[in-house]
PDB file of N, CA, C and O in Angstrom, chain B, residues numbered from 101:
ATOM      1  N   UNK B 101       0.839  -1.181   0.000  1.00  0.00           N
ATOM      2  CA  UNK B 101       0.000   0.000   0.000  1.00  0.00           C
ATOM      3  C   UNK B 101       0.883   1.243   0.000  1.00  0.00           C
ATOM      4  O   UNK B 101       1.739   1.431   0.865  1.00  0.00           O
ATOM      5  N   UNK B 102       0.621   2.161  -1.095  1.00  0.00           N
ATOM      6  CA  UNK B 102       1.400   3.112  -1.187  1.00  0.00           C
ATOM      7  C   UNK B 102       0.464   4.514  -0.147  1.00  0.00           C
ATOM      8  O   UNK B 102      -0.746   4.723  -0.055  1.00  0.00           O
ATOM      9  N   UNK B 103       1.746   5.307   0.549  1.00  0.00           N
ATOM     10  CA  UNK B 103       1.735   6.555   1.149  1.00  0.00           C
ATOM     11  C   UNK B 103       1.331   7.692   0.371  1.00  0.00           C
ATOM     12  O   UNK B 103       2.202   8.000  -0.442  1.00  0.00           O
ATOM     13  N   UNK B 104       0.004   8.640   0.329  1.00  0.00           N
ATOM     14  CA  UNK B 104       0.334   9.737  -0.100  1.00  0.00           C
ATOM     15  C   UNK B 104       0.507  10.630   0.711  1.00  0.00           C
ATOM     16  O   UNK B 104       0.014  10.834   1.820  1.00  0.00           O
ATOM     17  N   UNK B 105       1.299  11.209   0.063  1.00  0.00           N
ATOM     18  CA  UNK B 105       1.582  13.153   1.311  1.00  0.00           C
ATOM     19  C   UNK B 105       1.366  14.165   0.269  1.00  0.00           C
ATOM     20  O   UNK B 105       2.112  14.236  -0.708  1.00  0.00           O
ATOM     21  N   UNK B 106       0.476  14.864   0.428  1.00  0.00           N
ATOM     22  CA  UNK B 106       0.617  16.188  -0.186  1.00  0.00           C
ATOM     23  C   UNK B 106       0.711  17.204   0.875  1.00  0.00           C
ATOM     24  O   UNK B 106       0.107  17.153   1.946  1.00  0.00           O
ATOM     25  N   UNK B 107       1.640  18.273   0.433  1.00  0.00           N
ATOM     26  CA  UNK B 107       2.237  19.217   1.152  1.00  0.00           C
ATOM     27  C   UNK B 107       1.573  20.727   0.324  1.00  0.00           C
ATOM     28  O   UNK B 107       1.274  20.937  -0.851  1.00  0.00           O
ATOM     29  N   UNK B 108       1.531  21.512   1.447  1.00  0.00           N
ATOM     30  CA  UNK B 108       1.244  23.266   0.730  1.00  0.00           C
ATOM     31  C   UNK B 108       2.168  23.231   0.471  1.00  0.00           C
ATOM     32  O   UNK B 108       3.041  22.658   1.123  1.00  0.00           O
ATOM     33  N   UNK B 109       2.382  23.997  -0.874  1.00  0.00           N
ATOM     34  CA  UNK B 109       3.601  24.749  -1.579  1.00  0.00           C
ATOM     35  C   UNK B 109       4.328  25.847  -0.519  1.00  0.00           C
ATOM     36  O   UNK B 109       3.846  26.036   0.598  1.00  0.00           O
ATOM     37  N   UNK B 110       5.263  26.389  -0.881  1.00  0.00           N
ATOM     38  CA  UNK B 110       5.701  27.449   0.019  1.00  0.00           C
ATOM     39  C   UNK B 110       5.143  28.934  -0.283  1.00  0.00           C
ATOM     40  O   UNK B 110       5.160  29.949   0.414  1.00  0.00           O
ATOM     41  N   UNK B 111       4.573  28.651  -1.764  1.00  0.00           N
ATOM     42  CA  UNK B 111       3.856  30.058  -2.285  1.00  0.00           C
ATOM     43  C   UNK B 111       2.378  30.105  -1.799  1.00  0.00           C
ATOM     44  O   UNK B 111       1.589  30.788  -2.452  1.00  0.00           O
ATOM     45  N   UNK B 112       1.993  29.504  -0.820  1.00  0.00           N
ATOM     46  CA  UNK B 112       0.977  29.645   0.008  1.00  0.00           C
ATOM     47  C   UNK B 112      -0.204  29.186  -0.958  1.00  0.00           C
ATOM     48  O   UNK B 112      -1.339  29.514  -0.615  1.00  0.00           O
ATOM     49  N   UNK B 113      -0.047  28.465  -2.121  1.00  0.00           N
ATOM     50  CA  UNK B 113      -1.022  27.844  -2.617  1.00  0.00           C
ATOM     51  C   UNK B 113      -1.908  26.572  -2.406  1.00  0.00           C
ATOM     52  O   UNK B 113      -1.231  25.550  -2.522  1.00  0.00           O
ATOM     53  N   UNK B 114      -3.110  26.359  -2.155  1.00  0.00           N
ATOM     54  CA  UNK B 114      -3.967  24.786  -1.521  1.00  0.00           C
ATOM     55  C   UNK B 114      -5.296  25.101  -2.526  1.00  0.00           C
ATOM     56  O   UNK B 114      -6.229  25.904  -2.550  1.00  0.00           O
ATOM     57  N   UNK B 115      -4.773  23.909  -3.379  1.00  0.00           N
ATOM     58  CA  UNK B 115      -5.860  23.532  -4.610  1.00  0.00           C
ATOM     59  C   UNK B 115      -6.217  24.887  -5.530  1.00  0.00           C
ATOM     60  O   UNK B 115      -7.234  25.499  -5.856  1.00  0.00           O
ATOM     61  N   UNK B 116      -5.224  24.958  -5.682  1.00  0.00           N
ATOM     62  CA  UNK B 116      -5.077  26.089  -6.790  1.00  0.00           C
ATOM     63  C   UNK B 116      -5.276  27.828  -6.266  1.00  0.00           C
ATOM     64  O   UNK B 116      -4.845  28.850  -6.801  1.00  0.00           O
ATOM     65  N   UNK B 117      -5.853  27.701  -5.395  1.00  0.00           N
ATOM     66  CA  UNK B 117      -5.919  29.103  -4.965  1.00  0.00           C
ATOM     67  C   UNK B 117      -4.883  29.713  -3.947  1.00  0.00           C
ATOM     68  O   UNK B 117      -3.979  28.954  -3.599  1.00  0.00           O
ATOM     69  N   UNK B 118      -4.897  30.874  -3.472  1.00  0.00           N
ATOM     70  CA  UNK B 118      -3.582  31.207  -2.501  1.00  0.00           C
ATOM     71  C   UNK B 118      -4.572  31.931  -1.015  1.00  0.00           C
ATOM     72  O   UNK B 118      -5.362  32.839  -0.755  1.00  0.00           O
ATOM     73  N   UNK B 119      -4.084  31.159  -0.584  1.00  0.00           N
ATOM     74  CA  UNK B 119      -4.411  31.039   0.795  1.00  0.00           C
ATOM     75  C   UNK B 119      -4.488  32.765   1.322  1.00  0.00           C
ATOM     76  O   UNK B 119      -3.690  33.579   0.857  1.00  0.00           O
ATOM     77  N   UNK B 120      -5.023  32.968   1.832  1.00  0.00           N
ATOM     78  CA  UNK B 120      -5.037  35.068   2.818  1.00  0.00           C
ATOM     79  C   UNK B 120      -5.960  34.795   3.517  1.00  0.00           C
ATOM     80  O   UNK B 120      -7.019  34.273   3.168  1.00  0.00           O
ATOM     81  N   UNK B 121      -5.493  35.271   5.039  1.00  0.00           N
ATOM     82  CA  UNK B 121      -6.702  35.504   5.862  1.00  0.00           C
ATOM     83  C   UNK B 121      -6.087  36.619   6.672  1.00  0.00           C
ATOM     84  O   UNK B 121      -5.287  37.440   6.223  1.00  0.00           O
ATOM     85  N   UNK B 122      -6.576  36.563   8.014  1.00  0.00           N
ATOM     86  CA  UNK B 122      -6.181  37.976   8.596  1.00  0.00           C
ATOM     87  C   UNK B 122      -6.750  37.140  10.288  1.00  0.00           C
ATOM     88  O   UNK B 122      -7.493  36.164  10.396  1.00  0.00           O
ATOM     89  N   UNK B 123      -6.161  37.855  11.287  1.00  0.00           N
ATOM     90  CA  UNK B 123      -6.708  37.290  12.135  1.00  0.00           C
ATOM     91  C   UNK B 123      -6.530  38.969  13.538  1.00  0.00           C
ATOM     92  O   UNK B 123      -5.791  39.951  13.470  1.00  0.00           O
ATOM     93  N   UNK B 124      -7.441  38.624  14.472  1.00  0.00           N
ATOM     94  CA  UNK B 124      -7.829  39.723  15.188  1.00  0.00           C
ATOM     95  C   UNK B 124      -7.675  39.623  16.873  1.00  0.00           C
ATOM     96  O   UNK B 124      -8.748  39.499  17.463  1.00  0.00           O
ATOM     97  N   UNK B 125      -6.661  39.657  17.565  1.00  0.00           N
ATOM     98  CA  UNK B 125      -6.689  39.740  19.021  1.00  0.00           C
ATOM     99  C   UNK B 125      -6.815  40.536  19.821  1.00  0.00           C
ATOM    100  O   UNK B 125      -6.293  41.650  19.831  1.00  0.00           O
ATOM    101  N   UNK B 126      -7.653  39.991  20.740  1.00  0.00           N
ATOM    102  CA  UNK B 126      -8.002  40.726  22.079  1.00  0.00           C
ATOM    103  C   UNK B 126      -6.911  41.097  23.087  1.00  0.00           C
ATOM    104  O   UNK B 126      -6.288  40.306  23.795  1.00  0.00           O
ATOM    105  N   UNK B 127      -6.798  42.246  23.045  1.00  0.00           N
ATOM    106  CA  UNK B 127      -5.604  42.914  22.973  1.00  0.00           C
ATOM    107  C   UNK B 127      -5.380  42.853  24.928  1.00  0.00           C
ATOM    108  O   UNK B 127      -4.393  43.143  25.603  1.00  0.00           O
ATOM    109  N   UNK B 128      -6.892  42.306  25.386  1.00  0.00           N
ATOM    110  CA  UNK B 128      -7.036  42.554  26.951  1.00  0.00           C
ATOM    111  C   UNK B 128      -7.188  40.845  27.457  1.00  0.00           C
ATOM    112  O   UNK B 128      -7.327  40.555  28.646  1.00  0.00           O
ATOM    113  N   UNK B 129      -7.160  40.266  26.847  1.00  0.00           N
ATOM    114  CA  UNK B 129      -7.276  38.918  27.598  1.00  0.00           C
ATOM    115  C   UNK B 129      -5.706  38.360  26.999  1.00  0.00           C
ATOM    116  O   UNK B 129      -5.223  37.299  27.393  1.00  0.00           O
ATOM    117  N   UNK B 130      -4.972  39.316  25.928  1.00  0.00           N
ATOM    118  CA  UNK B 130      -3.302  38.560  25.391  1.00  0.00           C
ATOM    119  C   UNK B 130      -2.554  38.897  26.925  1.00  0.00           C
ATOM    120  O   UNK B 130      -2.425  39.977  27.501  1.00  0.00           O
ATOM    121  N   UNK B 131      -2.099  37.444  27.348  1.00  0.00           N
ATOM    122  CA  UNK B 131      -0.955  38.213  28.677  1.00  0.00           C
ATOM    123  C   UNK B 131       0.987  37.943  28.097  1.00  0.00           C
ATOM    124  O   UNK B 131       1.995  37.720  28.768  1.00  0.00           O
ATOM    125  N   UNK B 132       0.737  38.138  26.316  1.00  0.00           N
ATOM    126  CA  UNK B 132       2.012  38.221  26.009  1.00  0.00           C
ATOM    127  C   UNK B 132       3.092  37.141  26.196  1.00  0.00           C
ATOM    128  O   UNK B 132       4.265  37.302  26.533  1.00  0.00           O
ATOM    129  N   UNK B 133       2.408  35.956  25.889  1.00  0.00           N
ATOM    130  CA  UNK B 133       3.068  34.326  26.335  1.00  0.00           C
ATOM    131  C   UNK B 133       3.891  34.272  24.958  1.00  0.00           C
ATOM    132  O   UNK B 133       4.860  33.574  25.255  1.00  0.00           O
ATOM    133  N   UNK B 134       4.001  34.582  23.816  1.00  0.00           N
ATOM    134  CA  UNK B 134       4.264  35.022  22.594  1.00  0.00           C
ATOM    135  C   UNK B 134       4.462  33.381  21.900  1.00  0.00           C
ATOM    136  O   UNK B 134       5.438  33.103  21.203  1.00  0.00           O
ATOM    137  N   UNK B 135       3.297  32.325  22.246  1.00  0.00           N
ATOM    138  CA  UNK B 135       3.024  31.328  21.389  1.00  0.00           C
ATOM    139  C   UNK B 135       2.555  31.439  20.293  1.00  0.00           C
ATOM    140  O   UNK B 135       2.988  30.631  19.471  1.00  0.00           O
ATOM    141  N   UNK B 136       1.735  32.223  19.912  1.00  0.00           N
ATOM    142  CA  UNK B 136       1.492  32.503  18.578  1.00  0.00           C
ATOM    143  C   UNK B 136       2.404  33.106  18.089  1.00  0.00           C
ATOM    144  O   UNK B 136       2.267  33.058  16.866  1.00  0.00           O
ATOM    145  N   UNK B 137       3.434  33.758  18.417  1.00  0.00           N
ATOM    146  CA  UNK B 137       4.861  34.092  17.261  1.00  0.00           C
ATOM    147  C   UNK B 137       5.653  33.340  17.363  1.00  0.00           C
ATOM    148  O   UNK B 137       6.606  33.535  16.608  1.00  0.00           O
ATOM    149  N   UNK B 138       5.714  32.562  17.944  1.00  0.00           N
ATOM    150  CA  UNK B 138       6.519  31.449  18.312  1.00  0.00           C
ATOM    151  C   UNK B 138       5.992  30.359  17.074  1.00  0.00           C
ATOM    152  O   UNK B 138       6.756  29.870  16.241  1.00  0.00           O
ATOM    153  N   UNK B 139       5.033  30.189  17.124  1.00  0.00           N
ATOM    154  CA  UNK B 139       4.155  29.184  16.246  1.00  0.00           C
ATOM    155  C   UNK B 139       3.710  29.416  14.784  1.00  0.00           C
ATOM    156  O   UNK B 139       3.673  28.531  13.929  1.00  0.00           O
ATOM    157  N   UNK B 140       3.405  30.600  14.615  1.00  0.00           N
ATOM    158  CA  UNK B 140       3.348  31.699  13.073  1.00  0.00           C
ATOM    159  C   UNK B 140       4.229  30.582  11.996  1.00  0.00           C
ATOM    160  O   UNK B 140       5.423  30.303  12.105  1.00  0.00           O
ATOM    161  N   UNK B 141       3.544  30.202  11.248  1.00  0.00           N
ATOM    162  CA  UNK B 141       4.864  30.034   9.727  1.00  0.00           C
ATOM    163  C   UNK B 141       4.965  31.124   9.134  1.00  0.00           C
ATOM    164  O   UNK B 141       5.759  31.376   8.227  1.00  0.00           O
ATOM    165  N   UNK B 142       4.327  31.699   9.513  1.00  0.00           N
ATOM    166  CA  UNK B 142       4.811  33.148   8.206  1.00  0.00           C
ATOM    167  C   UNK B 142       5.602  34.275   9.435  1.00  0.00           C
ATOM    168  O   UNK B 142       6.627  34.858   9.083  1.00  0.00           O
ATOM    169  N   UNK B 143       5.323  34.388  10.134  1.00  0.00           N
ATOM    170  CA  UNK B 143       6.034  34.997  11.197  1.00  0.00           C
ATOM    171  C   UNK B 143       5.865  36.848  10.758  1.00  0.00           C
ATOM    172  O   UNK B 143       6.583  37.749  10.325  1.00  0.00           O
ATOM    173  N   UNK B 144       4.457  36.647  11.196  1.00  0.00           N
ATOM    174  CA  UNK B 144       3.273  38.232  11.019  1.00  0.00           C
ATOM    175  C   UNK B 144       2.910  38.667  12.156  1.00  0.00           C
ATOM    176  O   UNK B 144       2.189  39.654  12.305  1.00  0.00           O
ATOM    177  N   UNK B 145       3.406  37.922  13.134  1.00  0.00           N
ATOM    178  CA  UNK B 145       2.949  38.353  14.710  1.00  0.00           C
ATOM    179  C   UNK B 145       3.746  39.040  15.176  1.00  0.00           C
ATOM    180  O   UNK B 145       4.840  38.973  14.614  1.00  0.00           O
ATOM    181  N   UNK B 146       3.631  40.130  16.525  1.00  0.00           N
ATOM    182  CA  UNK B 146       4.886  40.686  17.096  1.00  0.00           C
ATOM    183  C   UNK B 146       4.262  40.843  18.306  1.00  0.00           C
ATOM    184  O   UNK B 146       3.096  40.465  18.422  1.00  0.00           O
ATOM    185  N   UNK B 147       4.968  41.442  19.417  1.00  0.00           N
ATOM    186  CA  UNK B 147       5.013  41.991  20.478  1.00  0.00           C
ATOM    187  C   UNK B 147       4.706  43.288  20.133  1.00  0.00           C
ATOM    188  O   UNK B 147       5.432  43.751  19.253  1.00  0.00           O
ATOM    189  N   UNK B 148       3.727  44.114  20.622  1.00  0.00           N
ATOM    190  CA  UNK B 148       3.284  45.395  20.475  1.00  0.00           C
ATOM    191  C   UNK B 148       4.137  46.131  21.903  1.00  0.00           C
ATOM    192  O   UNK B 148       4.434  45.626  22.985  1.00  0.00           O
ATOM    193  N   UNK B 149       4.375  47.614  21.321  1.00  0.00           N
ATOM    194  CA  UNK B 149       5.472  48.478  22.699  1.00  0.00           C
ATOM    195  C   UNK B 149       4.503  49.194  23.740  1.00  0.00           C
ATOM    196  O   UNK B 149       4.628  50.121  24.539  1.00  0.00           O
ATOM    197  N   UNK B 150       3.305  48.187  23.295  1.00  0.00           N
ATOM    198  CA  UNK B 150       2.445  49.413  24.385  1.00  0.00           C
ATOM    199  C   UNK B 150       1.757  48.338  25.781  1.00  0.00           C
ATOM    200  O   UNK B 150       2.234  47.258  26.130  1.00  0.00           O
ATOM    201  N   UNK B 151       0.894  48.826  26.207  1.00  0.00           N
ATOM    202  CA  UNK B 151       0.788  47.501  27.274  1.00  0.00           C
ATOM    203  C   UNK B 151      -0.732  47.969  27.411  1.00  0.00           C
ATOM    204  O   UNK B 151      -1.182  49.090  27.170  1.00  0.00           O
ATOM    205  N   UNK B 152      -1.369  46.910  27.828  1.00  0.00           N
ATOM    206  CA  UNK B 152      -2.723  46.364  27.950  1.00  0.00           C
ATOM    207  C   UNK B 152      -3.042  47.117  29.393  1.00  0.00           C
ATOM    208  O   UNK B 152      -2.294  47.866  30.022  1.00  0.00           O
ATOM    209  N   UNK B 153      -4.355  46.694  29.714  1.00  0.00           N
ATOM    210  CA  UNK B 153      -4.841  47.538  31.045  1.00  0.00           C
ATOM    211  C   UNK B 153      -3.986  46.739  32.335  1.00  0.00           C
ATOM    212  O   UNK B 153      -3.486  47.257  33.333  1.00  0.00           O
ATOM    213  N   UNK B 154      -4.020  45.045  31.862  1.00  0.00           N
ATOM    214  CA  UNK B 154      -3.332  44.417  32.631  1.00  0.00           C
ATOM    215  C   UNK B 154      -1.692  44.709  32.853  1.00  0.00           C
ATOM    216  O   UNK B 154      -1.074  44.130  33.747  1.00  0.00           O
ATOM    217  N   UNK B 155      -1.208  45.441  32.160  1.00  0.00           N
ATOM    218  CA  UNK B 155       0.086  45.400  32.357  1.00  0.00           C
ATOM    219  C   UNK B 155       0.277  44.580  31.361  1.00  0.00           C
ATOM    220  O   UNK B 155      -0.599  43.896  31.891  1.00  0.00           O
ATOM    221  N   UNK B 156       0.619  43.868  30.266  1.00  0.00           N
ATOM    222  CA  UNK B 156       1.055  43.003  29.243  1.00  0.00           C
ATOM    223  C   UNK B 156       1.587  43.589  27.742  1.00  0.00           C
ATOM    224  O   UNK B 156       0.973  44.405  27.054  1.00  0.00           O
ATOM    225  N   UNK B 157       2.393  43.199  27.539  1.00  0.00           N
ATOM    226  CA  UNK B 157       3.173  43.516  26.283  1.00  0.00           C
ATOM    227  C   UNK B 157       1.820  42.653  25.633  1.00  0.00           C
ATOM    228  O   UNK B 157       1.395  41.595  26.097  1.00  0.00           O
ATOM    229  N   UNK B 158       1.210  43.448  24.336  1.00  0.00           N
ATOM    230  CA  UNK B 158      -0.175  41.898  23.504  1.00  0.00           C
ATOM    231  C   UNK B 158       0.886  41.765  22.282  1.00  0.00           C
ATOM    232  O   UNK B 158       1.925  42.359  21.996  1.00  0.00           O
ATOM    233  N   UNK B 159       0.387  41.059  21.890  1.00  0.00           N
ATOM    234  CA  UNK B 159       0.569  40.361  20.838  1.00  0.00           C
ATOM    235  C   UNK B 159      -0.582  41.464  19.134  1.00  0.00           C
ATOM    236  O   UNK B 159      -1.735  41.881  19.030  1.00  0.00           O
ATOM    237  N   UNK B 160       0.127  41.463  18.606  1.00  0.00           N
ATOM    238  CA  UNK B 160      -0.336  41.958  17.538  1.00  0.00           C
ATOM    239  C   UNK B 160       0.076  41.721  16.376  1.00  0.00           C
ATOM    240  O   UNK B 160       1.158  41.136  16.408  1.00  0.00           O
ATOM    241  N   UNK B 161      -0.522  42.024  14.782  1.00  0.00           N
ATOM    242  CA  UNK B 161      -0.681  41.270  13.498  1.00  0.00           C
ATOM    243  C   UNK B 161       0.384  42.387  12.574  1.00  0.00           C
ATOM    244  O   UNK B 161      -0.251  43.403  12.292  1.00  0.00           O
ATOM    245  N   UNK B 162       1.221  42.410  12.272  1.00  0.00           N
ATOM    246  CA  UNK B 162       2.453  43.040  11.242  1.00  0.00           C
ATOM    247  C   UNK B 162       1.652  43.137  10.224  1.00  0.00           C
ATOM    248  O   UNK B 162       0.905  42.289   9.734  1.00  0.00           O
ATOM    249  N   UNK B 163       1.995  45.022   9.715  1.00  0.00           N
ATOM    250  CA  UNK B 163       1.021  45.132   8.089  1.00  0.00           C
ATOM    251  C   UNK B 163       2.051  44.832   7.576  1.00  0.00           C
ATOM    252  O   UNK B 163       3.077  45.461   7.836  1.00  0.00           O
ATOM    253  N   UNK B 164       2.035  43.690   6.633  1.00  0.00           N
ATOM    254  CA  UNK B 164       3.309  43.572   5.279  1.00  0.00           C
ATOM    255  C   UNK B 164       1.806  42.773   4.814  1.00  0.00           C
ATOM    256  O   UNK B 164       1.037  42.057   5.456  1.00  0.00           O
ATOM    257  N   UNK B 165       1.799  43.206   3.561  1.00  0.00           N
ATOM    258  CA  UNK B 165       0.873  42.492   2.492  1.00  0.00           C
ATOM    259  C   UNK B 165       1.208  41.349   1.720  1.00  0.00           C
ATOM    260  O   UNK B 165       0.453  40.442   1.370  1.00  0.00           O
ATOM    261  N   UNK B 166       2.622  41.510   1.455  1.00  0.00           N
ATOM    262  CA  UNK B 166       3.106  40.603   0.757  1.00  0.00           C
ATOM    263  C   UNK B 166       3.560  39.305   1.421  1.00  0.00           C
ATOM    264  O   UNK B 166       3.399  38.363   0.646  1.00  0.00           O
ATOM    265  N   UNK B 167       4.085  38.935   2.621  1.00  0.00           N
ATOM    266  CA  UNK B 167       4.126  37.978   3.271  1.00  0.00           C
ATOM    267  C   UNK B 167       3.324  37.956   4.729  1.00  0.00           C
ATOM    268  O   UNK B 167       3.754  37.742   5.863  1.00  0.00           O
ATOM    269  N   UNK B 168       1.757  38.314   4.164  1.00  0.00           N
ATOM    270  CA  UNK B 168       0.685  38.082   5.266  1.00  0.00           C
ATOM    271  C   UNK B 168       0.514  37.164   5.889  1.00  0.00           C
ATOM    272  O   UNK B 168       1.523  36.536   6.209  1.00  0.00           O
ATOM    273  N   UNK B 169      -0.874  36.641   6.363  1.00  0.00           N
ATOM    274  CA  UNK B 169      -1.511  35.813   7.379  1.00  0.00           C
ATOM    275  C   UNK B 169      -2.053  34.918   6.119  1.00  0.00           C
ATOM    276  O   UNK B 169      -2.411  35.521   5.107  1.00  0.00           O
ATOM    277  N   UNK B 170      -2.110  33.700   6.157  1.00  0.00           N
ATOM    278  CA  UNK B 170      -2.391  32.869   5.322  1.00  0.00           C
ATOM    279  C   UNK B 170      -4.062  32.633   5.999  1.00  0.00           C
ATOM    280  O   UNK B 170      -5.028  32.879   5.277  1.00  0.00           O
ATOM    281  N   UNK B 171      -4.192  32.302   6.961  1.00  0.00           N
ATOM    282  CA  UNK B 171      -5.370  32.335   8.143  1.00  0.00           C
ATOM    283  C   UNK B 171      -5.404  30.616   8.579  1.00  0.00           C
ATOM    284  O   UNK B 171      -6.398  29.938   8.838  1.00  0.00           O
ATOM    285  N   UNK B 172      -4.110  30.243   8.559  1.00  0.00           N
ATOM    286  CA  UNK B 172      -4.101  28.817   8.750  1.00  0.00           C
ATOM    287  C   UNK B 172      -4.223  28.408  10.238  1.00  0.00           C
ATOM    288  O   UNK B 172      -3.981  27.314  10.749  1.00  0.00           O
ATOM    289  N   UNK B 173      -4.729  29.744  10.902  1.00  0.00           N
ATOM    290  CA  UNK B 173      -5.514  29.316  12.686  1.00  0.00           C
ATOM    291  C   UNK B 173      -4.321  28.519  13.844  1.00  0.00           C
ATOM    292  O   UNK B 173      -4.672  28.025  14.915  1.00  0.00           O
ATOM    293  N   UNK B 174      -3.097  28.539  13.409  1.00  0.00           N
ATOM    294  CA  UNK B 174      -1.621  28.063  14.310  1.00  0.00           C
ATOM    295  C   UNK B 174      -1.893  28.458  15.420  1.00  0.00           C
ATOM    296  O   UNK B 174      -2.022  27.759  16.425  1.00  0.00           O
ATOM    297  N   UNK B 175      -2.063  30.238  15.290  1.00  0.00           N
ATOM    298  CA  UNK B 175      -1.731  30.839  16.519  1.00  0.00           C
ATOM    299  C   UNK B 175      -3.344  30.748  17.736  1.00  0.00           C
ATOM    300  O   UNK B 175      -3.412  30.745  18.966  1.00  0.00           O
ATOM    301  N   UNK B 176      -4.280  30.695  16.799  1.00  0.00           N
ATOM    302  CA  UNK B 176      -5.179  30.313  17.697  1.00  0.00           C
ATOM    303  C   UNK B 176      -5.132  29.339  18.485  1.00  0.00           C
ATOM    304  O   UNK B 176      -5.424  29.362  19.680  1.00  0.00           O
ATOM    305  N   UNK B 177      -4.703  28.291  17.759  1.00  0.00           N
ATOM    306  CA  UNK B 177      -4.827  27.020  18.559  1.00  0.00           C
ATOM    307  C   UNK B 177      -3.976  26.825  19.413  1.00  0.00           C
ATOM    308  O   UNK B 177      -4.170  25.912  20.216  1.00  0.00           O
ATOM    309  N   UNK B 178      -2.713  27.670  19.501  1.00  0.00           N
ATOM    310  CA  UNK B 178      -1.762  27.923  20.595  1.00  0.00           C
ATOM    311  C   UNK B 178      -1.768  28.496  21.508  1.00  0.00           C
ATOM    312  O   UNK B 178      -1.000  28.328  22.455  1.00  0.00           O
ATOM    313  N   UNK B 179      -2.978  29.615  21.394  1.00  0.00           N
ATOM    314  CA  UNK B 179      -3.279  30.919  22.120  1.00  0.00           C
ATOM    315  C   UNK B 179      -3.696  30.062  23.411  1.00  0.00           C
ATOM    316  O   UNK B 179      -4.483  29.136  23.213  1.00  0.00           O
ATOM    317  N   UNK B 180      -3.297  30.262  24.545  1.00  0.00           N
ATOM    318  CA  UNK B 180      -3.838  29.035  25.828  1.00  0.00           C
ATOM    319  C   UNK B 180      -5.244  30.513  26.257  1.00  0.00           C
ATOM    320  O   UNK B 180      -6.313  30.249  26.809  1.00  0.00           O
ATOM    321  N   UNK B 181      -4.933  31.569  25.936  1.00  0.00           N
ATOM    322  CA  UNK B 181      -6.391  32.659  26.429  1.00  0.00           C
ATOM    323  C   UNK B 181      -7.012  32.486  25.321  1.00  0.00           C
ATOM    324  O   UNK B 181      -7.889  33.335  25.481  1.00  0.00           O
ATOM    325  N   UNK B 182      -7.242  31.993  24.237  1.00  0.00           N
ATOM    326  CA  UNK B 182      -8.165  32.144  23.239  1.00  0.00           C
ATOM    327  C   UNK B 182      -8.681  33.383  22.716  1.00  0.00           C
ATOM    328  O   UNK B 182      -9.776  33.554  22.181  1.00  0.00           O
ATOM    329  N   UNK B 183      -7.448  34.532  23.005  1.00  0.00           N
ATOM    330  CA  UNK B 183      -7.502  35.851  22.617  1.00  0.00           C
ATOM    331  C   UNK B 183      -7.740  35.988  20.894  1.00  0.00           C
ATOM    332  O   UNK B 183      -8.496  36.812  20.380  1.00  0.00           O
ATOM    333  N   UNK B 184      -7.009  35.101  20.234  1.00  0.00           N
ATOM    334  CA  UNK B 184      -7.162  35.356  19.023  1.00  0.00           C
ATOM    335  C   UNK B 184      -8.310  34.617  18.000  1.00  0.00           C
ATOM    336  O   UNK B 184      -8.586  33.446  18.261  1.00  0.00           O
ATOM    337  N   UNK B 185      -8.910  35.196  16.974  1.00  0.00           N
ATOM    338  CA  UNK B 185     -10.089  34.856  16.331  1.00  0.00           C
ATOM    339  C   UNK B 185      -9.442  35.139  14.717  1.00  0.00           C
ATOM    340  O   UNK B 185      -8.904  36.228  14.519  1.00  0.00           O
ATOM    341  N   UNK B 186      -9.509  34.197  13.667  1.00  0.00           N
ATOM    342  CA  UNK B 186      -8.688  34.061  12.682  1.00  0.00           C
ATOM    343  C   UNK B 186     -10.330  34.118  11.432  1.00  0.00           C
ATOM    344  O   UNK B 186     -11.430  33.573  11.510  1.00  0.00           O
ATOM    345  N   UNK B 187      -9.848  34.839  10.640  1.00  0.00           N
ATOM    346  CA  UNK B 187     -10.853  34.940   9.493  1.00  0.00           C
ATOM    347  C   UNK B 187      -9.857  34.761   7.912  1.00  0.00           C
ATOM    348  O   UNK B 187      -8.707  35.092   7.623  1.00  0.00           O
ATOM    349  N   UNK B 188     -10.715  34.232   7.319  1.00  0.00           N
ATOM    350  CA  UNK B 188     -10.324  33.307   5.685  1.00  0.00           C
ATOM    351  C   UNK B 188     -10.717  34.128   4.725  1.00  0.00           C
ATOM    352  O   UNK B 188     -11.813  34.661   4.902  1.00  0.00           O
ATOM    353  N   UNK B 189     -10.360  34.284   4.134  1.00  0.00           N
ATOM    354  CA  UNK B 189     -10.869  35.090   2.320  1.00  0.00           C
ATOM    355  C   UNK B 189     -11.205  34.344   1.499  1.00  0.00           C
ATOM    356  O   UNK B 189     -11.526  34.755   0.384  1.00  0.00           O
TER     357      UNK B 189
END
């Protein structure tokens, strides 16, 4: 019995189309654990210089257009606060 693997391309293409999404965190429940940049393949996340009501460095989404958010939901599923909410195009 033969193995198949299909893999995403690196040009962010899955079944012919190219992957973009965008994703949106709660800037008051992030306490700055930085698993979702840690976890990112595209590596669109950062540490923001400002701080939350709690005291927390959040986590926030880098504008570069060209090597965006694919919306492949990584960082959500890493997020242990479930701060982040990921949307698809």
């Amino acid at each position: 019995m033969k193995k198949i693997c299909k893999t995403v391309p690196k040009n962010r293409r899955l079944f012919g189309k190219i992957m973009r999404g965008t994703i949106t965190i709660d800037t008051e429940f992030c306490k700055g654990c930085e698993y979702c940049i840690e976890f990112c393949p595209k590596k669109v996340i950062h540490l923001s210089e400002k701080l939350n009501v709690k005291g927390y460095y959040f986590a926030e989404l880098k504008e570069n257009e060209e090597n965006g958010c694919t919306g492949c939901a990584t960082c959500a599923i890493s997020c242990p606060e479930a701060a982040i909410e990921v949307y698809r195009e």
